[in-house]
C-alpha positions in Angstrom: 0.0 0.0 0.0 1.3 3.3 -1.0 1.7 6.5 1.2 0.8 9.7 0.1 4.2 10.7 0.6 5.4 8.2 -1.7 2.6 9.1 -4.5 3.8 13.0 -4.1 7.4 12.2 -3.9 6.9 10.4 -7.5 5.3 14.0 -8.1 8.0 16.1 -7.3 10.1 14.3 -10.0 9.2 16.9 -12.3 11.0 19.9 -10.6 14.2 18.0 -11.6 13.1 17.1 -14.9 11.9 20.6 -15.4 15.8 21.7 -13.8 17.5 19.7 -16.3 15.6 21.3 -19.1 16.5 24.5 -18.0 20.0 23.5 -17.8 20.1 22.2 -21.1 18.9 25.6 -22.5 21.9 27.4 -20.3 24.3 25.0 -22.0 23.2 25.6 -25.6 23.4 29.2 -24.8 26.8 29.2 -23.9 28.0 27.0 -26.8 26.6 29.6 -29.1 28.5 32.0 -27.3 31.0 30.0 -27.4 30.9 29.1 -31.3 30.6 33.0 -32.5 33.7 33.8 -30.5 35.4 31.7 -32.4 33.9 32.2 -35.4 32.2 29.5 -36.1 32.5 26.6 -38.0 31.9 23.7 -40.0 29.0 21.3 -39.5 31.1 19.4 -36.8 31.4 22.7 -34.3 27.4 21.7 -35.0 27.2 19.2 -32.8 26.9 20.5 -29.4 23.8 22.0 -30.8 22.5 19.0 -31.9 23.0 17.2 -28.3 21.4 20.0 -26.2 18.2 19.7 -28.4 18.3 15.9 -28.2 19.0 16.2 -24.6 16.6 18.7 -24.4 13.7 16.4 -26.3 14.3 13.4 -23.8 13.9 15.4 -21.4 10.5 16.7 -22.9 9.5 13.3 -23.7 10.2 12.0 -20.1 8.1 14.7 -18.9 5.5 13.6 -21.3 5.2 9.9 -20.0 5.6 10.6 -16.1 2.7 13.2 -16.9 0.7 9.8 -18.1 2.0 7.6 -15.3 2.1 9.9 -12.7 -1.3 10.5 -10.2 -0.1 13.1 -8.2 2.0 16.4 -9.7 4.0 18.8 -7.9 2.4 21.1 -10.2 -0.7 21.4 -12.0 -0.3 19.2 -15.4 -1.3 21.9 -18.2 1.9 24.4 -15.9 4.2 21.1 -16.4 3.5 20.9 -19.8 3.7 24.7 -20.8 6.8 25.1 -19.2 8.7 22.1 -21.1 7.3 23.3 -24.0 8.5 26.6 -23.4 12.0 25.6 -22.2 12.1 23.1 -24.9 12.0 25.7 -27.9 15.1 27.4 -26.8 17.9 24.7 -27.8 15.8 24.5 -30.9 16.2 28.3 -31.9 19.7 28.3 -30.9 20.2 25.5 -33.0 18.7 26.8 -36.3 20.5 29.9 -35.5 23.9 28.2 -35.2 23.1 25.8 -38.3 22.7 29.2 -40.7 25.3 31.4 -39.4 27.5 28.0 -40.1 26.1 28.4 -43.8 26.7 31.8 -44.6 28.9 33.6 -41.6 31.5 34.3 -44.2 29.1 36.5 -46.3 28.2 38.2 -43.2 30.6 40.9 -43.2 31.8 42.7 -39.4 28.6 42.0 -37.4 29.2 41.5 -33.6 26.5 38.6 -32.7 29.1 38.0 -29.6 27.4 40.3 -27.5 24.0 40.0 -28.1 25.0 35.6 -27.6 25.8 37.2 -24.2 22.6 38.5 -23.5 20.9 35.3 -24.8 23.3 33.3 -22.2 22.3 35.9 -19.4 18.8 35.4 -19.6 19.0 31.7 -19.8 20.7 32.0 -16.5 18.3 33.8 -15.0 16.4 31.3 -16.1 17.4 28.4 -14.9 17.7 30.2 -11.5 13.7 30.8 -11.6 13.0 27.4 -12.7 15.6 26.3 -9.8 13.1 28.2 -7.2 9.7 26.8 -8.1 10.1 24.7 -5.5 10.4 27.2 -2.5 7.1 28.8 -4.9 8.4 32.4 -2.5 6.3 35.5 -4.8 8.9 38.2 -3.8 12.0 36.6 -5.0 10.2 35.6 -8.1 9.1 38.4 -9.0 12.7 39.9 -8.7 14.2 36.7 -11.1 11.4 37.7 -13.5 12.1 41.6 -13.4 15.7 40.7 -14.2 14.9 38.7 -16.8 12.7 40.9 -18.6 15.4 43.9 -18.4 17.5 41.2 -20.1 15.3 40.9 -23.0 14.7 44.2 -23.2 18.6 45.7 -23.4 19.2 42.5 -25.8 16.0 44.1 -28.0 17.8 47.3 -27.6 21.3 46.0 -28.9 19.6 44.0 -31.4 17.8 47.2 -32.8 21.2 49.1 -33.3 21.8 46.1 -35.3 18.9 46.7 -37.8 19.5 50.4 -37.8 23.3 49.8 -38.8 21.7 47.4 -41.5 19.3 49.6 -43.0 21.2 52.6 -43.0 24.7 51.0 -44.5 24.1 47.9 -45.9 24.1 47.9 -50.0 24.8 44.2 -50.6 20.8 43.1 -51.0 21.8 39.2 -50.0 24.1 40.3 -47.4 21.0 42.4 -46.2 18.7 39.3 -46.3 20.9 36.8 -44.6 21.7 39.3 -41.6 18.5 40.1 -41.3 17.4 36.3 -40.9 19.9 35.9 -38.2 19.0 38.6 -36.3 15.2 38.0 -36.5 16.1 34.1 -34.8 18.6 35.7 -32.2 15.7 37.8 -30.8 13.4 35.1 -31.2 15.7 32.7 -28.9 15.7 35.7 -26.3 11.7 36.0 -26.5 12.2 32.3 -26.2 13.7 33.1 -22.5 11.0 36.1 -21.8 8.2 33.5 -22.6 9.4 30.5 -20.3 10.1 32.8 -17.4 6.4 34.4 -17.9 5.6 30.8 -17.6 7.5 30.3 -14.1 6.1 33.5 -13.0 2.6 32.9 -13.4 2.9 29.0 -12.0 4.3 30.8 -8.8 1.7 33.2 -8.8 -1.3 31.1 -9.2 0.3 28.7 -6.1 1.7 31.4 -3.9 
């Protein structure tokens, strides 16, 4: 006969598989940081990428079967479920992002993506702090991880505009113009990526505070 501290014990499995989720999006983060500053690659400097989305979709899988096997959640099930799916997405943008600037980085031109990767691996810390803290489920200190996080995105949407202001003002090559547009539209995308799981983590936090 089970106890109810057994059932919620099998539960509370899913703050760590949410944890390691998180932590795979850190990682991916810092690879790309990683692979700009040294200028990329060829489709073996790839890899990396590759792994932290795999790792990333076991995860997500895993997260899908306890969900079906499970009686008792830490959590409410449709929360479990929007979170992987936010934290999920993040490897995945990374990844495309890495794959094209592997394609065409040396038609690019001088473009600093170094920094704004910086900002991307900023927010995915801040991240995987938040996710880190669902357990205590403490408002105040939430709502602090959250603030940062959305001055984050907000400074990397600011250096990510002076990059599309430099483009339309000075660049004359029309493909040149195309492909750095298309890499700057996915780096934002992987920040809002960041801005939309945290919303996620926020909100679990406020509806169980």
């Amino acid at each position: 006969m089970f106890s109810l501290q057994t059932i919620f014990g099998k539960g509370d499995k899913f703050y760590g598989l949410l944890e390691s989720s998180a932590n795979a999006a850190r990682k991916s983060a810092i690879a790309l940081r990683e692979f700009l500053g040294n200028g990329g690659g060829t489709g073996k400097s790839l890899e990396e990428f590759r792994l932290a989305r795999q790792r990333e979709k076991e995860i997500s899988a895993e997260i899908s079967q306890s969900l079906v096997n499970t009686f008792v959640t830490a959590l409410e099930r449709e929360d479990i479920e929007a979170l992987a799916s936010a934290l999920y997405k993040i490897p995945k943008v990374i990844e495309k992002f890495a794959e094209r600037y592997c394609l065409i980085g040396d038609r690019l031109g001088d473009v600093d993506f170094v920094s704004r990767a910086g900002m991307l691996e900023k927010a995915c810390e801040v991240l995987e702090q938040m996710v880190s803290q669902l357990r205590a489920m403490k408002l105040d200190s939430m709502k602090e991880l959250n603030d940062r996080l959305q001055h984050i995105e907000s400074e990397a949407d600011r250096l990510i505009l002076e990059l599309y202001r430099d483009l339309y003002r000075n660049e004359t090559d029309p493909v040149r113009f195309l492909l750095r547009k298309d890499l700057f539209e996915i780096l934002e995308k992987a920040i809002d990526r960041c801005r939309d799981a945290g919303n996620v983590v926020y909100a679990i936090v406020l509806k169980n505070s």
